[in-house]
C-alpha positions in Angstrom: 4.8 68.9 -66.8 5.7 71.7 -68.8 1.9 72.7 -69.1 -1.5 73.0 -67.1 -4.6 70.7 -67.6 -7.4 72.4 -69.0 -10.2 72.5 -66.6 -13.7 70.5 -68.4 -15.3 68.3 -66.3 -17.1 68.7 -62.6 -14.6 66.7 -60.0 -15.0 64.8 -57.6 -17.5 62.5 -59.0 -19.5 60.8 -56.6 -19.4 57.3 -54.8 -22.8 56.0 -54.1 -23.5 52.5 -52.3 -25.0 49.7 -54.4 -26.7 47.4 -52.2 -29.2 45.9 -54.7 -27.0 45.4 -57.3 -24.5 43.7 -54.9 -26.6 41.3 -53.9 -27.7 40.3 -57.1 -24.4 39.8 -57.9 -23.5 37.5 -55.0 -21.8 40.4 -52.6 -22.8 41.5 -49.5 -25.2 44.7 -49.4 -22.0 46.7 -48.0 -19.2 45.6 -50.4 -20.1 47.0 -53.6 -19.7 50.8 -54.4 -20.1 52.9 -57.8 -18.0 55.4 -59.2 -20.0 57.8 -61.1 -17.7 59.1 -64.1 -20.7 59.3 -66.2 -21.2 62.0 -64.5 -18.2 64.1 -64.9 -20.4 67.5 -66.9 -19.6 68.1 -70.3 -21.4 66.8 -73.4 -22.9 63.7 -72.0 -19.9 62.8 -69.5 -17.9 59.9 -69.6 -14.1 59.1 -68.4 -12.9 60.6 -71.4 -12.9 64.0 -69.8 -10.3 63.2 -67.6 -8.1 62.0 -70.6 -9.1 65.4 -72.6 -8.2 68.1 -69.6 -4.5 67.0 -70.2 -4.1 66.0 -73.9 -6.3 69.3 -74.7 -4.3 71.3 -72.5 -0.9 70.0 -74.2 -2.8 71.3 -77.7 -3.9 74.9 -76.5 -0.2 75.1 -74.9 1.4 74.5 -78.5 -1.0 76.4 -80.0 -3.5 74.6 -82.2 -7.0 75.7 -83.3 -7.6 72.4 -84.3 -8.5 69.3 -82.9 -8.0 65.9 -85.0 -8.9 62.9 -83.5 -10.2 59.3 -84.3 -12.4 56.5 -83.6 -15.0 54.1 -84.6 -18.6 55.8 -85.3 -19.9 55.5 -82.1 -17.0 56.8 -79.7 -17.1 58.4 -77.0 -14.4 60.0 -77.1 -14.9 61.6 -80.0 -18.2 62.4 -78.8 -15.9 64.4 -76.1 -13.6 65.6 -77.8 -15.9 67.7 -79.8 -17.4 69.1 -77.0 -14.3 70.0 -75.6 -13.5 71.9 -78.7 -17.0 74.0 -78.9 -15.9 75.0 -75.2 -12.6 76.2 -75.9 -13.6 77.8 -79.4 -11.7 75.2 -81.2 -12.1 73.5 -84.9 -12.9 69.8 -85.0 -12.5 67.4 -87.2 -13.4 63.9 -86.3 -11.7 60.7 -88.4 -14.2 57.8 -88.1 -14.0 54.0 -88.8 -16.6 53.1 -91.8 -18.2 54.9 -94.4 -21.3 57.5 -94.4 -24.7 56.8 -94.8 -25.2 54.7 -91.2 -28.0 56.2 -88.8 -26.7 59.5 -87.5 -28.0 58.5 -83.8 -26.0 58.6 -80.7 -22.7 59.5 -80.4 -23.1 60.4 -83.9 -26.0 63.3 -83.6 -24.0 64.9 -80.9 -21.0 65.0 -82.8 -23.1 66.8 -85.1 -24.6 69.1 -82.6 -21.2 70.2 -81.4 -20.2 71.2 -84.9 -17.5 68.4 -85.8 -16.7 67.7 -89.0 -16.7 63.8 -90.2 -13.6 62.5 -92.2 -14.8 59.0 -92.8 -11.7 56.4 -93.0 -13.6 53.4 -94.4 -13.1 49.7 -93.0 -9.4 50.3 -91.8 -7.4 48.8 -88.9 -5.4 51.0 -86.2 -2.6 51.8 -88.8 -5.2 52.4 -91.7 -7.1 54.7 -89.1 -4.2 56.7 -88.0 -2.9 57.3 -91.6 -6.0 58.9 -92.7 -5.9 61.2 -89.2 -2.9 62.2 -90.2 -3.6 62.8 -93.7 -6.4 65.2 -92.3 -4.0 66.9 -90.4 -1.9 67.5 -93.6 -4.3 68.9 -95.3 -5.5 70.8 -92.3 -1.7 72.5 -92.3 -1.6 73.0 -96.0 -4.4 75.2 -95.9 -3.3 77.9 -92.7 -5.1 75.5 -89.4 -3.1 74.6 -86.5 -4.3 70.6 -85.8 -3.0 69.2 -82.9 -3.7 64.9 -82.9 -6.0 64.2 -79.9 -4.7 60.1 -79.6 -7.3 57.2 -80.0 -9.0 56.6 -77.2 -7.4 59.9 -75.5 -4.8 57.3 -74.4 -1.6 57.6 -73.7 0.6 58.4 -70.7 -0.5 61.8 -70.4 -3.9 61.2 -70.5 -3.6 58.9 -68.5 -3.1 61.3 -65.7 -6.5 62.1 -65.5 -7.1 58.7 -64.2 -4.0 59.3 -61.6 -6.3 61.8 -60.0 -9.3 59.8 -60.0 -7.7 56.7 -58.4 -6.2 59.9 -55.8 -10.3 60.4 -55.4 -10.9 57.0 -54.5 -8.3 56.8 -51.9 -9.9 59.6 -50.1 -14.1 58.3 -50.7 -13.3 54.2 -50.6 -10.1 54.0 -48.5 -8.4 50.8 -49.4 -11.3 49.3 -52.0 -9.6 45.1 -52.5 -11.2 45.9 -56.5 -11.6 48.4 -58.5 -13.7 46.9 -61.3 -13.3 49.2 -65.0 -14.0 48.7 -68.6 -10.7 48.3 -70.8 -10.6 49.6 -73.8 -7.6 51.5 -75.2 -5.6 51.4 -72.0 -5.4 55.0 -70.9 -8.2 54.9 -67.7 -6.8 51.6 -66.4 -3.4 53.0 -66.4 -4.2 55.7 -64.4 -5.7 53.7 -62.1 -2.9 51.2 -61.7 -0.4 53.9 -61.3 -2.6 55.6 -58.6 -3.9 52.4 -56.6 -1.6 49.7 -57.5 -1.8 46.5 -60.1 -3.2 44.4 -57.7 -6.2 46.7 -56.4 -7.8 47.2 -60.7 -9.4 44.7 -62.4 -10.0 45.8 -66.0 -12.4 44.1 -68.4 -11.4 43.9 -71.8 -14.0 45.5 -74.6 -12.0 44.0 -77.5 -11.1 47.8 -79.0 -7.6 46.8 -78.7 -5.5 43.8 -79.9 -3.0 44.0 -76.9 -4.7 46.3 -74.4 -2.3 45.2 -71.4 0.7 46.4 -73.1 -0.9 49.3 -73.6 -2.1 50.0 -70.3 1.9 49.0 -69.1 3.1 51.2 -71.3 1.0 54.4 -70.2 1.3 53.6 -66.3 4.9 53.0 -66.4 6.0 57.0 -66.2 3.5 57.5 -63.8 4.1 54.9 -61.0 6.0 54.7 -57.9 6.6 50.8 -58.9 7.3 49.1 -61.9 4.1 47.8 -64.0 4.2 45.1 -66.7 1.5 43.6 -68.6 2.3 40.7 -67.2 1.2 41.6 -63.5 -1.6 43.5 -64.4 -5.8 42.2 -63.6 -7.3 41.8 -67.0 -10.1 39.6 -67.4 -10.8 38.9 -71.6 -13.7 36.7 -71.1 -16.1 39.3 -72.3 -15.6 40.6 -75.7 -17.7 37.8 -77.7 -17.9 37.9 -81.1 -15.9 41.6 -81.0 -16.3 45.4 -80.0 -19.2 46.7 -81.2 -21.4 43.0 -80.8 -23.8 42.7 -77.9 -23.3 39.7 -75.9 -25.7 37.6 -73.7 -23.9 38.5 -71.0 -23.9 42.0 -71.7 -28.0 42.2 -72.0 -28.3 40.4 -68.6 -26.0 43.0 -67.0 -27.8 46.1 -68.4 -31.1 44.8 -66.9 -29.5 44.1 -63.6 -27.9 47.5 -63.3 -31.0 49.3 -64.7 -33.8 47.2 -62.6 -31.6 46.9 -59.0 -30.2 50.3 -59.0 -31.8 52.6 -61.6 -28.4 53.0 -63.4 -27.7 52.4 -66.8 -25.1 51.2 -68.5 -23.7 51.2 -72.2 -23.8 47.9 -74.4 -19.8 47.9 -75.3 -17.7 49.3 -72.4 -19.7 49.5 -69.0 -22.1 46.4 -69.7 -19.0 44.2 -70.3 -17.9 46.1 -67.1 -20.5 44.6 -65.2 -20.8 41.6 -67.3 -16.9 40.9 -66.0 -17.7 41.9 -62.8 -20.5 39.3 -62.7 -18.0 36.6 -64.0 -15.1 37.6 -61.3 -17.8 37.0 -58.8 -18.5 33.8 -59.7 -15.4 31.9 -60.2 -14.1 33.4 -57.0 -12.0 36.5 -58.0 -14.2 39.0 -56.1 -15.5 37.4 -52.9 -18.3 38.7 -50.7 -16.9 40.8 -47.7 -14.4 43.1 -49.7 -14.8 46.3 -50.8 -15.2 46.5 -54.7 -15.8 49.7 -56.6 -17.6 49.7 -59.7 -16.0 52.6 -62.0 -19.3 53.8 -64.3 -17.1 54.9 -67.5 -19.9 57.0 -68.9 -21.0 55.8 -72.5 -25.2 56.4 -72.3 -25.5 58.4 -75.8 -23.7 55.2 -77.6 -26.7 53.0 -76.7 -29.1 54.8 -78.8 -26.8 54.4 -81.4 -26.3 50.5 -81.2 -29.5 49.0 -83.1 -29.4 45.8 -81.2 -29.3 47.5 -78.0 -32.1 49.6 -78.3 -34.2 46.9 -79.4 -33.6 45.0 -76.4 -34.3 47.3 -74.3 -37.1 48.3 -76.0 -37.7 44.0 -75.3 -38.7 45.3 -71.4 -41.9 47.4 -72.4 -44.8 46.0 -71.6 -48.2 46.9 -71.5 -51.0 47.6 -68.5 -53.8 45.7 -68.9 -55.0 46.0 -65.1 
């Protein structure tokens, strides 16, 4: 690699012991453990750190000012990404799914905090998403800035590497875990995994952010494992999206309680709760048996619930009164 990563984030992240929420889960009070990349430092935390040290790094080493990137109006990674650009001194611009007006809470009020700038895409797909980032960046060039495209998600192989060196953590905190469990969403932080730890040792748990999210996660991995990956081969359960990305499912609301009432942790409604929610699942038809080791990767994602209506009023559901 022709250039360094650019240090942002506070590694290793801690692996505590779950034994509440194993057992609620069917597992033994030994088997389960929890990854904490929600805490990884900067602007809230999140995997997407990891992703950012290298794609940022590959932007300051061709020397933009500028950082472009996309995603829907509650991403974390955008979140991240504009965090990542206060601390190096960079621009920002951020290129969002949908149209203004919506509740600036969440993700969205920290964007705002961090100084990004909103270029709203309205209701596009991928390709409709990516032709208005790159139309910013046009017109970012035409008048003197230096943009350098961050890619959705942060995913691609070279992010990807961020996750290399977490599965490397693993190795040396959970030697030899039968499952890492982790949200899937556009393919980067399950690739790095995979290429670190193996297809057979990562189960991801599709979020529905991506049509195809196995070839994407074959793609990135494939230049950074020792073996050959194919989507075919990979752990990807799909049983959790629902009705789509941004929806909050059944399963989804019974996960969050578990998590926050067995272990005090808290999870987010679209990635980490349909994390869990999978994770629940696997245990139950028999993918994930009592008396292995799982690891539970926590992706990060806690500013996003305030910003999803239907979560907050469901957890606001669980406040109840005193009356002696």
């Amino acid at each position: 690699m022709s250039h360094p990563a650019v240090p942002l984030g506070t590694f290793p992240t801690p692996v505590e012991p779950a034994p509440r929420l194993a057992a609620a889960l069917g597992l033994g009070p030994e088997d389960l453990w929890i990854k904490r990349d929600d805490l990884t430092g900067l602007g809230g935390g999140g995997n997407k750190i990891r992703k950012l040290e290298w794609t940022v790094g590959a932007a300051l080493a061709e020397g933009a000012d500028t950082l472009v990137t996309t995603g829907a109006p509650q991403s974390n990674h955008a979140r991240l990404t504009a965090a990542a650009a206060a601390r190096l001194n960079l621009d920002v611009v951020l290129v969002l799914r949908g149209t203004p007006g919506a509740a600036r809470s969440g993700n969205l009020a920290l964007d705002g905090l961090f100084g990004a700038r909103l270029a709203w895409a309205g209701e596009v797909d991928q390709v409709g998403l990516d032709a208005a980032a790159a139309e910013v960046c046009a017109r970012l060039r035409a008048g003197g800035a230096r943009p350098a495209l961050i890619p959705f998600g942060g995913s691609s192989a070279l992010g990807a590497r961020g996750y290399v060196r977490c599965g490397e953590e693993l190795h040396e905190q959970v030697p030899r875990p039968r499952t890492v469990v982790v949200a899937l969403g556009s393919g980067g932080t399950m690739a790095g995994l995979v290429a670190a730890l193996g297809t057979g040792a990562v189960l991801g748990v599709d979020v529905g952010a991506m049509a195809d999210p196995a070839a994407a996660v074959a793609r990135f991995a494939a230049p950074l494992a020792t073996q050959t990956v194919t989507a075919q081969e990979l752990r990807v359960r799909r049983d959790q999206v629902g009705a789509g990305y941004a929806t909050l499912t059944e399963p989804v609301r019974q996960a969050l309680r578990l998590a926050a009432r067995t272990e005090g942790l808290v999870l987010d409604p679209v990635y980490t709760g349909r994390a869990l929610a999978g994770l629940r699942a696997a245990v139950q038809d028999g993918e994930v048996r009592p008396g292995e080791k799982t690891v539970f990767v926590h992706t990060g994602g806690l500013p996003g619930l305030f910003g999803h209506t239907d979560a907050v009023a469901f957890a606001e559901e669980g406040v109840t009164g005193f009356d002696g």
